[in-house]
KELOPA-321479 format. One record per residue (C-alpha): residue number from 1; residue in three letters; x, y, z. Coordinates in Angstrom, 3 decimals. Layout:
N
{NUM, ala, {X, Y, Z}}
...
//
This chain:
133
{1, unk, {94.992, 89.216, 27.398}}
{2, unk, {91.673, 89.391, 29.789}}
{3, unk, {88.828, 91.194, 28.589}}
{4, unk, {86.186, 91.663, 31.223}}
{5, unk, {82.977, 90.322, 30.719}}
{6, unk, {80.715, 93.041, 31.936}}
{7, unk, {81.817, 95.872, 29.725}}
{8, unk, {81.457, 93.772, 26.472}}
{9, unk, {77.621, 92.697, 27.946}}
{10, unk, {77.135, 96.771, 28.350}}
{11, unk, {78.547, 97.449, 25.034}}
{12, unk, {76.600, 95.011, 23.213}}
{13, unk, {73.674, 95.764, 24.707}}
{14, unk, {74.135, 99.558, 23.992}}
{15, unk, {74.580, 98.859, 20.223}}
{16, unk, {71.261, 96.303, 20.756}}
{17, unk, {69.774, 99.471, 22.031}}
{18, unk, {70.992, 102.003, 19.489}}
{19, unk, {69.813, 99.665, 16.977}}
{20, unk, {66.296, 99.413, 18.119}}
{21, unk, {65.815, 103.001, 18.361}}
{22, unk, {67.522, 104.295, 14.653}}
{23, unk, {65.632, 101.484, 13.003}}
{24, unk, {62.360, 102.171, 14.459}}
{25, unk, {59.710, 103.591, 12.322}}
{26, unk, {59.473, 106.999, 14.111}}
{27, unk, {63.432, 107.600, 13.483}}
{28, unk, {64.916, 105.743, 10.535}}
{29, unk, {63.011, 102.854, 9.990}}
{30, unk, {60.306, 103.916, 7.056}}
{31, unk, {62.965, 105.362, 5.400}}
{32, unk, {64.960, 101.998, 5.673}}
{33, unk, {62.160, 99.788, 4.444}}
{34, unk, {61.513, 101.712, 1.640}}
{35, unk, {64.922, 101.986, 0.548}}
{36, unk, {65.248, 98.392, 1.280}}
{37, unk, {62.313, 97.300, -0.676}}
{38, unk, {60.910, 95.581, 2.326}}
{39, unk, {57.020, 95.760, 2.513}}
{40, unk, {54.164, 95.721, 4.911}}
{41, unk, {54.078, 91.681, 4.101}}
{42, unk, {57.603, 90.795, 4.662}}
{43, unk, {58.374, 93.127, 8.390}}
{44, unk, {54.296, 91.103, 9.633}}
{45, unk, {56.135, 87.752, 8.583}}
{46, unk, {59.481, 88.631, 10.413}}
{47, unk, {57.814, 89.734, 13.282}}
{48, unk, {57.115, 85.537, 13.656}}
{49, unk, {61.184, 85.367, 13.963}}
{50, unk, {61.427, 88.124, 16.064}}
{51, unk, {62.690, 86.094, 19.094}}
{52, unk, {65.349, 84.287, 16.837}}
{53, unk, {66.359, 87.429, 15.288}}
{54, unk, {66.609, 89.143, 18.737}}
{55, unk, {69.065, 86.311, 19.940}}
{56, unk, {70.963, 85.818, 16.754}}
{57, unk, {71.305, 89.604, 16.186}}
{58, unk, {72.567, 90.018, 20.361}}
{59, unk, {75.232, 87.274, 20.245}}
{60, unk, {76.490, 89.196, 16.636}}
{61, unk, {76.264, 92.238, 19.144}}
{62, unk, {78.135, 90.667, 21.849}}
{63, unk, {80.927, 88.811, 19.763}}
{64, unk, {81.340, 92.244, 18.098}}
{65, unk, {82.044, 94.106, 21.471}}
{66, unk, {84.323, 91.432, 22.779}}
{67, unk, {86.526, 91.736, 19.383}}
{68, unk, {86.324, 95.378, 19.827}}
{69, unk, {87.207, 94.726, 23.329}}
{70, unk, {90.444, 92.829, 22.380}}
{71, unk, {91.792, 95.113, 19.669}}
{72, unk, {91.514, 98.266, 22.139}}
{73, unk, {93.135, 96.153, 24.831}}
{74, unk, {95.864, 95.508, 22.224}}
{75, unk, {96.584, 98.938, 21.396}}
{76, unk, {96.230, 99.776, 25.049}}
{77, unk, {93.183, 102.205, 24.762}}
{78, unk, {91.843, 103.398, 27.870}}
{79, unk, {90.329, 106.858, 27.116}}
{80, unk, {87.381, 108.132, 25.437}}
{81, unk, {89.633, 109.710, 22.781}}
{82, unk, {91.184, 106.580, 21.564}}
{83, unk, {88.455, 104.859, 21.715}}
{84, unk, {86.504, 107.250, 19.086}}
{85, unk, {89.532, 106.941, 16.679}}
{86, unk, {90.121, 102.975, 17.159}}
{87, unk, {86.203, 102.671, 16.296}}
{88, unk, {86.396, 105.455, 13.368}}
{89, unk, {89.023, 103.215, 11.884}}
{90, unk, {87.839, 99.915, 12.687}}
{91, unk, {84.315, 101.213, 10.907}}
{92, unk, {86.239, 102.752, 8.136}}
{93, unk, {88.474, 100.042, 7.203}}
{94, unk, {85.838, 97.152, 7.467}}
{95, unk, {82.079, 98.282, 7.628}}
{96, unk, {82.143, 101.396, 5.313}}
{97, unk, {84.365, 99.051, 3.029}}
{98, unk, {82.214, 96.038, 3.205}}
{99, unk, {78.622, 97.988, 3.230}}
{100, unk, {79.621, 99.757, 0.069}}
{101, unk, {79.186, 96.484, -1.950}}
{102, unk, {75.525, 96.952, -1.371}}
{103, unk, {75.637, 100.408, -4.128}}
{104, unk, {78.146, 98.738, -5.994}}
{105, unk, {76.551, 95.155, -6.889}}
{106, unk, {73.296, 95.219, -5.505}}
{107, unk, {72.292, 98.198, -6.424}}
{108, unk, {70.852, 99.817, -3.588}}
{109, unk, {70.317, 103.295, -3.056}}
{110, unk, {73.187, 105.513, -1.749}}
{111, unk, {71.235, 106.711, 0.566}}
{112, unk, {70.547, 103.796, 2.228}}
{113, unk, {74.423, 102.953, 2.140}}
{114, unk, {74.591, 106.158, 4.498}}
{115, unk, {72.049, 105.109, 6.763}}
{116, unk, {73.252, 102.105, 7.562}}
{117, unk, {76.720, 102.724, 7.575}}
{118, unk, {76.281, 106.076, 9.880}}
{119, unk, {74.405, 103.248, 12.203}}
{120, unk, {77.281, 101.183, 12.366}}
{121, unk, {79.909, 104.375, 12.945}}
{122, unk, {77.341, 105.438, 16.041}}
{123, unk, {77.598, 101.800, 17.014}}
{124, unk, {81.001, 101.314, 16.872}}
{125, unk, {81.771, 104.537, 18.544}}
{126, unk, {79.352, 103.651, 21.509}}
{127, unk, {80.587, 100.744, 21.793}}
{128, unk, {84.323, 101.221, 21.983}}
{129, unk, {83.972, 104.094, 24.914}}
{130, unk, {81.633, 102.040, 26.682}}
{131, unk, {84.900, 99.285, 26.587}}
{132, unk, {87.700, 101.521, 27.171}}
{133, unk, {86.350, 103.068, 30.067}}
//
């Protein structure tokens, strides 16, 4: 089974984009740190891994897309349509399963549970029409 190249750049790119934006500090990205229990301190001493993290966290992107790439290819999704319910599932069976951990054993705020995990549905969503068409 090919999967082309270019889309799965675009895709993962999109989600890098997405990403950048809802975590800002003018959308959600005060609300995150607070919830996350990340200070002042700790974002000024990632910001010295901020290349790393960029790279890391855009090959994560772009292994994502090409996976997402394969399983609508194997389902034969080419619309917009079934591409919102093949990400809706794949973000319901896997991230909204896995992310829920977070309340359940860590602790963490609900709220933050829904932040990230409405991130990840926009992301996955993007991503998949961005591949099937």
């Amino acid at each position: 089974m090919y999967i082309s190249l270019w889309p799965v750049f675009l895709a993962a790119l999109a989600v890098f984009v997405i990403g950048w934006v809802w975590y800002s500090p003018r959308v959600f990205g005060a609300a995150w740190m607070r919830m996350s229990g990340v200070t002042p301190e700790a974002a000024e001493r990632g910001k010295k891994r901020m290349g790393v993290s960029i790279i890391f966290g855009f090959l994560s992107a772009l292994l994502m897309a090409w996976v997402m790439g394969y399983v609508l290819a194997a389902f034969d999704v080419f619309d917009w349509i079934g591409a919102v319910e093949v990400a809706f599932w794949m973000w319901a069976g896997f991230v909204a399963t896995v992310l829920i951990g977070s309340v359940l054993w860590e602790q963490k705020p609900v709220k933050l549970y829904v932040l990230n995990a409405a991130y990840w549905l926009v992301s996955l969503v993007v991503m998949s029409i961005v591949l099937a068409l």
